[in-house]
Kinemage of the C-alpha trace (Angstrom):
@kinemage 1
@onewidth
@group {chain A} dominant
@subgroup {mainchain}
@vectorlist {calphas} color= white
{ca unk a 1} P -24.130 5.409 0.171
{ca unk a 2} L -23.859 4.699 -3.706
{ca unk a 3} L -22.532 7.948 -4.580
{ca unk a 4} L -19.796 7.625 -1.634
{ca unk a 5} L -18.814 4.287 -3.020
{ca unk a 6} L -18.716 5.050 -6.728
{ca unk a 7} L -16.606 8.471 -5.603
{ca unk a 8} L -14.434 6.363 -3.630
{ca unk a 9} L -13.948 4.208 -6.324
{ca unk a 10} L -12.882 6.867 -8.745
{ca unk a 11} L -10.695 8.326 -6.032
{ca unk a 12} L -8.446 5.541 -4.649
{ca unk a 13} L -7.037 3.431 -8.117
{ca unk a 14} L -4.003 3.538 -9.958
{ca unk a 15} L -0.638 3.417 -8.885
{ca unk a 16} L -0.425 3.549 -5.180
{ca unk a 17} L 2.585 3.525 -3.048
{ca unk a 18} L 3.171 1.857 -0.177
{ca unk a 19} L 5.732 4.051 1.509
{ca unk a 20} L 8.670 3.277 2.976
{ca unk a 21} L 9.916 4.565 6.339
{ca unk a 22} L 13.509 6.609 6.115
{ca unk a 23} L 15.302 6.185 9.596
{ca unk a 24} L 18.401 7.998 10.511
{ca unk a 25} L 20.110 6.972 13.937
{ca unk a 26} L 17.067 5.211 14.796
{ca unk a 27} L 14.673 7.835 14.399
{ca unk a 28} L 12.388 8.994 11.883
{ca unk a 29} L 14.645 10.903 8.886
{ca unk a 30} L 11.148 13.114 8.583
{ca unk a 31} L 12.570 15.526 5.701
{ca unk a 32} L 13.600 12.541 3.869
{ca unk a 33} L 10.480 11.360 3.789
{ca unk a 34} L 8.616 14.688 3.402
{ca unk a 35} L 11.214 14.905 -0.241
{ca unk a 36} L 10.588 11.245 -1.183
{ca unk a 37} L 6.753 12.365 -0.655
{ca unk a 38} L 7.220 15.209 -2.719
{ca unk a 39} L 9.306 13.117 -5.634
{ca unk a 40} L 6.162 10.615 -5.773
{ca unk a 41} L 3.886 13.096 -6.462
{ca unk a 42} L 6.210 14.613 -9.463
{ca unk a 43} L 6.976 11.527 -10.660
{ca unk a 44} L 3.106 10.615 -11.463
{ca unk a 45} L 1.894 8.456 -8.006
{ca unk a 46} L -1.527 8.235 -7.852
{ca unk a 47} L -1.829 8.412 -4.508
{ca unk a 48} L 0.041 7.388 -1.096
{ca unk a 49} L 0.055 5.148 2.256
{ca unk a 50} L 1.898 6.013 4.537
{ca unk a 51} L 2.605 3.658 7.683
{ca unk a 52} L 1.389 0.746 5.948
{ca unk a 53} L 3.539 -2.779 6.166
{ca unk a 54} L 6.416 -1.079 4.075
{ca unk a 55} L 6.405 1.475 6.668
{ca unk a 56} L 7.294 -0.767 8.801
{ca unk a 57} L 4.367 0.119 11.016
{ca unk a 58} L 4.732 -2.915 13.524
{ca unk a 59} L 8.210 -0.559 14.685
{ca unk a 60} L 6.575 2.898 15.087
{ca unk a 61} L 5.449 3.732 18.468
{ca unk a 62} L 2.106 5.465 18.856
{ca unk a 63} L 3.748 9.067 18.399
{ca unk a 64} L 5.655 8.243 15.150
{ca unk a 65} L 3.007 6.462 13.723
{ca unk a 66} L 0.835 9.805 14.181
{ca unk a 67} L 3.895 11.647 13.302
{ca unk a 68} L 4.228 9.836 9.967
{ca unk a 69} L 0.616 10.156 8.775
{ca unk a 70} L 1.112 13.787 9.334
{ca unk a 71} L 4.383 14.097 7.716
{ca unk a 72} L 2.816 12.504 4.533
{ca unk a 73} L -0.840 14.619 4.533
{ca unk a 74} L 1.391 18.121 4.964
{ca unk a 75} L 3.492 16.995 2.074
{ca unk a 76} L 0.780 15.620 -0.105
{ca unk a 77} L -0.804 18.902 0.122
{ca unk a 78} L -4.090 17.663 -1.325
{ca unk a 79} L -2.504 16.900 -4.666
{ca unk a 80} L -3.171 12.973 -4.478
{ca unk a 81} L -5.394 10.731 -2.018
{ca unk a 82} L -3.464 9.834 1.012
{ca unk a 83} L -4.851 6.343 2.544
{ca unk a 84} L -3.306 6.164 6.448
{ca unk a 85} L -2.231 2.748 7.763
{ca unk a 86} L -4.346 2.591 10.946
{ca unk a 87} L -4.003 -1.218 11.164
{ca unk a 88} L -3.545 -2.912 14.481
{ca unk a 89} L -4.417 -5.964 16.410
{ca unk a 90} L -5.928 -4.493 18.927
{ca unk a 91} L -9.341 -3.215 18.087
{ca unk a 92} L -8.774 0.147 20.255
{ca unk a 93} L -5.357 1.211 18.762
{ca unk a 94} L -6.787 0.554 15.441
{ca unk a 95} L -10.004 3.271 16.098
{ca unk a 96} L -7.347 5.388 17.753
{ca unk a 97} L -5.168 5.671 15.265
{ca unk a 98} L -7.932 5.743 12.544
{ca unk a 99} L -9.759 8.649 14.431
{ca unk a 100} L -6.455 10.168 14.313
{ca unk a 101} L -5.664 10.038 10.561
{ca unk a 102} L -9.387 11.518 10.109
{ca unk a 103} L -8.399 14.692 12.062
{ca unk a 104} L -5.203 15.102 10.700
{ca unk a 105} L -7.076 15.371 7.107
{ca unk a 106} L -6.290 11.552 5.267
{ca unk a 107} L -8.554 10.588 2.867
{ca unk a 108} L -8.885 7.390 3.918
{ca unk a 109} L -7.690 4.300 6.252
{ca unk a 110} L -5.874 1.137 5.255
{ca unk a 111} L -6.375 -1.671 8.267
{ca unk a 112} L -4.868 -4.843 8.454
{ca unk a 113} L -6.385 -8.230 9.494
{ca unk a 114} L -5.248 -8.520 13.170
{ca unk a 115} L -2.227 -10.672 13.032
{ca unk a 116} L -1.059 -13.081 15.875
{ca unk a 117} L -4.157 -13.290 17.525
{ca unk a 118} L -6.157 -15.488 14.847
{ca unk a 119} L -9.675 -13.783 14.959
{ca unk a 120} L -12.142 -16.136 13.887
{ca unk a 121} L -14.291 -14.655 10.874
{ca unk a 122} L -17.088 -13.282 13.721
{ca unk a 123} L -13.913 -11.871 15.185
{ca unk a 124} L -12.576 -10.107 12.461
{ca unk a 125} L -16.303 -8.832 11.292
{ca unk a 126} L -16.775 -7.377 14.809
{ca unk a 127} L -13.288 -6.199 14.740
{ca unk a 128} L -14.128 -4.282 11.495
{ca unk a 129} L -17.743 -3.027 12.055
{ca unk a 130} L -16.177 -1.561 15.509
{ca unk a 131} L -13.833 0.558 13.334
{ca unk a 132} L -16.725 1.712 11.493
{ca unk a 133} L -19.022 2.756 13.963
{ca unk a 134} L -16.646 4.416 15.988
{ca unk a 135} L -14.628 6.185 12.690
{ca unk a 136} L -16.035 8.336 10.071
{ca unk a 137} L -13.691 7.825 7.461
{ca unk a 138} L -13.787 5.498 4.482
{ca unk a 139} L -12.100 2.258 5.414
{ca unk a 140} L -10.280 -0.301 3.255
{ca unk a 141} L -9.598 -3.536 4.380
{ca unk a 142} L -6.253 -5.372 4.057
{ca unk a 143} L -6.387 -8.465 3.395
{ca unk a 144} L -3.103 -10.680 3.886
{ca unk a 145} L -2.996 -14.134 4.920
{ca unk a 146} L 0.603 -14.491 4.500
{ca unk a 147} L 1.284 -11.875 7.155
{ca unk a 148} L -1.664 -12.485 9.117
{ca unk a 149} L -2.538 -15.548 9.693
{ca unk a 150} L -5.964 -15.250 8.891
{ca unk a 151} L -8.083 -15.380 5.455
{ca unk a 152} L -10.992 -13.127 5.222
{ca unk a 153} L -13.514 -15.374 4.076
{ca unk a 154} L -15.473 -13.472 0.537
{ca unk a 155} L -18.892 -13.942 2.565
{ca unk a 156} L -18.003 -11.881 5.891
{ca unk a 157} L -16.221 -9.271 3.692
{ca unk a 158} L -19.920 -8.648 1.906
{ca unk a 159} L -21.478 -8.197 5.069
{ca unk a 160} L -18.850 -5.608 5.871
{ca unk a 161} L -19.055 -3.752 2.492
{ca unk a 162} L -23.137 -3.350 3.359
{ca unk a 163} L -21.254 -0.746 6.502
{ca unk a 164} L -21.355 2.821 5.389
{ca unk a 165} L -17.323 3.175 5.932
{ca unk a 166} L -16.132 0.004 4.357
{ca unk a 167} L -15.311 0.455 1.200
{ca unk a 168} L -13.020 -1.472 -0.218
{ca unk a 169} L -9.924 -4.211 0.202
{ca unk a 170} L -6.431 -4.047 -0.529
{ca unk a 171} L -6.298 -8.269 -1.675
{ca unk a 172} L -2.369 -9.822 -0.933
{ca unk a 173} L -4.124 -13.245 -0.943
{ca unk a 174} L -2.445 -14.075 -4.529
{ca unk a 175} L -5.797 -15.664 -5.191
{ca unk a 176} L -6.805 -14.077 -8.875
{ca unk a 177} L -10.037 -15.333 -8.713
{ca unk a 178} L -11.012 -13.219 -6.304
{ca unk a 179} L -11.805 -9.571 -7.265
{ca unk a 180} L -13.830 -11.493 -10.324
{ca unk a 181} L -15.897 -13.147 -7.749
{ca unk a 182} L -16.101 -9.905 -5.891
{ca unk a 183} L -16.980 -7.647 -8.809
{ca unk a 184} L -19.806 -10.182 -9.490
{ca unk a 185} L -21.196 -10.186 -6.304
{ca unk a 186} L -20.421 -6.831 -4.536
{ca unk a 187} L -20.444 -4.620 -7.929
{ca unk a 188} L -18.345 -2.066 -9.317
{ca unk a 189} L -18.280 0.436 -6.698
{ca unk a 190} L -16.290 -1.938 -4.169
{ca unk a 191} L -12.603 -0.434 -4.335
{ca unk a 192} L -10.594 -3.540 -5.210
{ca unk a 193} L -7.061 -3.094 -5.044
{ca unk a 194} L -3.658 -5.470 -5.491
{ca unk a 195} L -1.465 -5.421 -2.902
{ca unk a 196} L 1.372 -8.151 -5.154
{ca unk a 197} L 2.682 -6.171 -8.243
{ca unk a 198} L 3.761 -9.320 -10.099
{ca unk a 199} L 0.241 -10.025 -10.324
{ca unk a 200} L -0.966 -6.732 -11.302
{ca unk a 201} L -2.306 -6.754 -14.523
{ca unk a 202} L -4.387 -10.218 -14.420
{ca unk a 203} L -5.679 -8.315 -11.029
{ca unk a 204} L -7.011 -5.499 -13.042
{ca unk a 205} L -8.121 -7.575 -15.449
{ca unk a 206} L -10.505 -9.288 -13.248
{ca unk a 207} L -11.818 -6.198 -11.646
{ca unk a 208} L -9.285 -4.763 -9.803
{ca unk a 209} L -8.620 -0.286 -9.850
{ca unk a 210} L -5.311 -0.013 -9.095
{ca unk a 211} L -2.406 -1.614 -6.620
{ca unk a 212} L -0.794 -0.593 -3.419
{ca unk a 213} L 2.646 -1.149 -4.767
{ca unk a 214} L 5.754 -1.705 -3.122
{ca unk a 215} L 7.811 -1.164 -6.512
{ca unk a 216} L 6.465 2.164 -6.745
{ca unk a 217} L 9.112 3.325 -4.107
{ca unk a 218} L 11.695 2.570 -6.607
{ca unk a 219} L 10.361 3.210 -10.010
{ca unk a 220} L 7.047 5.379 -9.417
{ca unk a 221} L 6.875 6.912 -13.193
{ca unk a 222} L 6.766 3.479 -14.411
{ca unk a 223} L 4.356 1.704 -11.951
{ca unk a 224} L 1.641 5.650 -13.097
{ca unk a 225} L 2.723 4.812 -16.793
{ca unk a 226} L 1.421 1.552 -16.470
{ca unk a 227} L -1.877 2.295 -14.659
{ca unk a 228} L -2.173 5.228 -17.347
{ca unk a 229} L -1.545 2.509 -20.018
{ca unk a 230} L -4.292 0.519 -18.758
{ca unk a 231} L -6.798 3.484 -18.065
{ca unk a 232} L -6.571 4.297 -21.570
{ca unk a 233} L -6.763 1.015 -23.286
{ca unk a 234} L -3.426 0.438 -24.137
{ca unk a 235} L -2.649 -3.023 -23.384
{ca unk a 236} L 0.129 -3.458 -25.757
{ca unk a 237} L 2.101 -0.754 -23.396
{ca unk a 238} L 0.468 -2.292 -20.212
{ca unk a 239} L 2.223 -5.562 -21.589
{ca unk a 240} L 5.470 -3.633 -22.785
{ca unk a 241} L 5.724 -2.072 -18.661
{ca unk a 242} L 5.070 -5.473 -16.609
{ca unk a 243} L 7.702 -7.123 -18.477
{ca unk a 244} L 10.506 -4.326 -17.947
{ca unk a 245} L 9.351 -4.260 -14.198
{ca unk a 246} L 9.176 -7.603 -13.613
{ca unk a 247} L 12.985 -8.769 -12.736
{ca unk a 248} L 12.302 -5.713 -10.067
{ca unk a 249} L 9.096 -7.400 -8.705
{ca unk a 250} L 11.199 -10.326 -7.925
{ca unk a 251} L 14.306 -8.365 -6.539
{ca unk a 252} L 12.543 -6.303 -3.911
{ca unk a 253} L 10.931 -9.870 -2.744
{ca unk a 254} L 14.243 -11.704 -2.825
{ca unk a 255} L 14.277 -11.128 0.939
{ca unk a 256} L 11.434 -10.012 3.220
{ca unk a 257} L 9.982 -6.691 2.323
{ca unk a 258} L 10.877 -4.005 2.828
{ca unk a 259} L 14.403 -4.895 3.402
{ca unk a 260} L 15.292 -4.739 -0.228
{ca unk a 261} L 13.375 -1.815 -1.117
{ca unk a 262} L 15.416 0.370 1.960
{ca unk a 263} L 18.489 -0.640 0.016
{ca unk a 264} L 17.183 0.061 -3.189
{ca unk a 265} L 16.367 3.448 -2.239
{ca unk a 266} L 19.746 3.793 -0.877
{ca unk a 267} L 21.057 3.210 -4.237
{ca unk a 268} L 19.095 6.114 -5.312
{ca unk a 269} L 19.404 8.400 -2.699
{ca unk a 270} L 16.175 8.557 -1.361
{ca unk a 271} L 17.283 7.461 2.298
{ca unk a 272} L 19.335 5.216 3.986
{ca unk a 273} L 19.203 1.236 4.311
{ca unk a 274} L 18.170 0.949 7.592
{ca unk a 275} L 15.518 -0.723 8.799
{ca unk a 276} L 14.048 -1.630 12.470
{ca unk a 277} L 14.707 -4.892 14.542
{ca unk a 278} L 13.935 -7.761 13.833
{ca unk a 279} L 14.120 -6.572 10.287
{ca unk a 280} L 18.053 -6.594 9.331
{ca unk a 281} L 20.156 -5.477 6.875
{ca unk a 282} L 19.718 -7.443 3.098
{ca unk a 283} L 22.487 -9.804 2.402
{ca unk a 284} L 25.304 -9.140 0.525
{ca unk a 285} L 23.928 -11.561 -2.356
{ca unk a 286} L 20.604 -9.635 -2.506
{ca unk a 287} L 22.471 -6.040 -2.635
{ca unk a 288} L 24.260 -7.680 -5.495
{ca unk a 289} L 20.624 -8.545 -7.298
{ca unk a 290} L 19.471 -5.337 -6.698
{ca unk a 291} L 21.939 -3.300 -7.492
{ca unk a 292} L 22.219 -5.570 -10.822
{ca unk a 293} L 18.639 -4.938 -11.602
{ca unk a 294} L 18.507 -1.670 -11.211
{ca unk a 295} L 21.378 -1.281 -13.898
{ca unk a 296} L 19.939 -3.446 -16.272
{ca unk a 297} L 16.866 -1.878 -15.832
{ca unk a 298} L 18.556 1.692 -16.293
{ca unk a 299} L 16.997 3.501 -13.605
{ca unk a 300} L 20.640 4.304 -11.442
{ca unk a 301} L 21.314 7.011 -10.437
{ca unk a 302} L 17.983 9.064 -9.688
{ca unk a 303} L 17.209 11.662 -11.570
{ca unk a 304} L 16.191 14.986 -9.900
{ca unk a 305} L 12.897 15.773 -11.896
């Protein structure tokens, strides 16, 4: 499995984005996301999730979330990896939906630590090594305890990465010590990706290949520049980059995500603002914050290229 690994690993790093969802009277707006797929790819994205958290997933019945994995593969086109969110907490729907993304041609599966029902760490290794003998497709785990509810303890995630399909982990724990303890112990060839952007560059730093970035919606030729940047050795830019994104780290947080992002993108055209129950509409102080950061940062209106 070493050549899998270290293929996967040169596969899936660099500027990822975490899509968002466009809805349009409550349904799917499919060709805005099929553009917005197509504008990602121009504007330098590594690669793409679609139906991920930002997708708001927990909102898409079974047919949409199938709908929107194809959507994103027949846009992508093969130019850049897609990684399907297949994520559930229910062991089945997760294998059903991962089985699903294989056929329909992704490249790989992003799956959530169940939330709500508080696995136990045999729970959530049983949950996992399910997924992988019932999928052939190469799995990365996503790890989120703020979401979640649960902490994937390092030692049961090295038992999983010994499974032929596991093959990374997308880490929102916040906890930089992390992919240094994992590059010790489970070696180079375990995909380690960010899921925080504002922590991005101490993430690579310590081991990390890339992030599955929220702010990519927004700015995508930025978020590439900077995993270029780093690629190459140039920390000066890498330096120059995080500090002209950060204010927009901090906007698209100021509320729960993706709430500000769907309004950010509104401001650009991309789609409109809407977002599922229970998620609502961002206040009209966080509008004013984002709207503000996007001018100071430049980057209103969109630019067609």
């Amino acid at each position: 499995f070493y050549y899998l690994d270290f293929f996967i690993t040169n596969m899936f790093k660099g500027s990822i984005v975490a899509l968002i969802t466009p809805f349009k009277n409550g349904k799917i707006d499919e060709k805005s996301f099929q553009d917005f797929v197509e504008w990602q790819i121009k504007q330098g994205t590594h690669g793409l999730v679609p139906s991920g958290t930002t997708g708001e997933s927990p909102t898409l019945n079974h047919k949409e979330h199938e709908k929107i994995i194809h959507l994103c593969i027949e846009a992508a086109n093969g130019k850049v990896p897609v990684i399907a969110g297949t994520g559930s907490n229910s062991t089945e729907e997760a294998i059903s939906l991962t089985n699903y993304a294989k056929k329909a041609g992704a490249d790989g599966v992003l799956i959530v630590t169940p939330y709500y029902n508080k696995p136990t760490q045999q729970g959530l290794f049983e949950h996992f090594k399910s997924i992988n003998d019932n999928c052939d497709i190469p799995v990365i785990i996503y790890n989120i305890p703020g979401r979640s509810a649960v902490d994937m303890d390092i030692n049961k995630m090295y038992e999983l990465s010994k499974l032929p399909n596991i093959v990374g982990v997308k880490d929102s724990s916040n906890d930089l010590a992390r992919p240094l303890i994992t590059l010790d112990r489970f070696g180079k060839d375990f995909c380690q990706l960010s899921g925080e952007d504002a922590t991005v560059v101490p993430f690579l730093s310590q081991g990390g290949q890339g992030c599955i970035s929220v702010s990519a919606n927004i700015v995508p030729r930025q978020s590439a520049k900077l995993h270029n940047s780093w690629q190459k050795g140039d920390l000066k830019k890498v330096q120059e980059i995080n500090l002209y994104l950060s204010p927009l780290y901090q906007a698209l947080f100021a509320e729960t995500s993706p709430g500000p992002t769907k309004y950010a993108a509104s401001l650009l055209n991309i789609c409109l603002e809407d977002c599922r129950l229970p998620l609502a509409k961002v206040s009209d102080d966080v509008k004013k914050l984002i709207k503000k950061t996007l001018n100071d940062l430049k980057i209103l209106p969109i630019k067609s290229n």
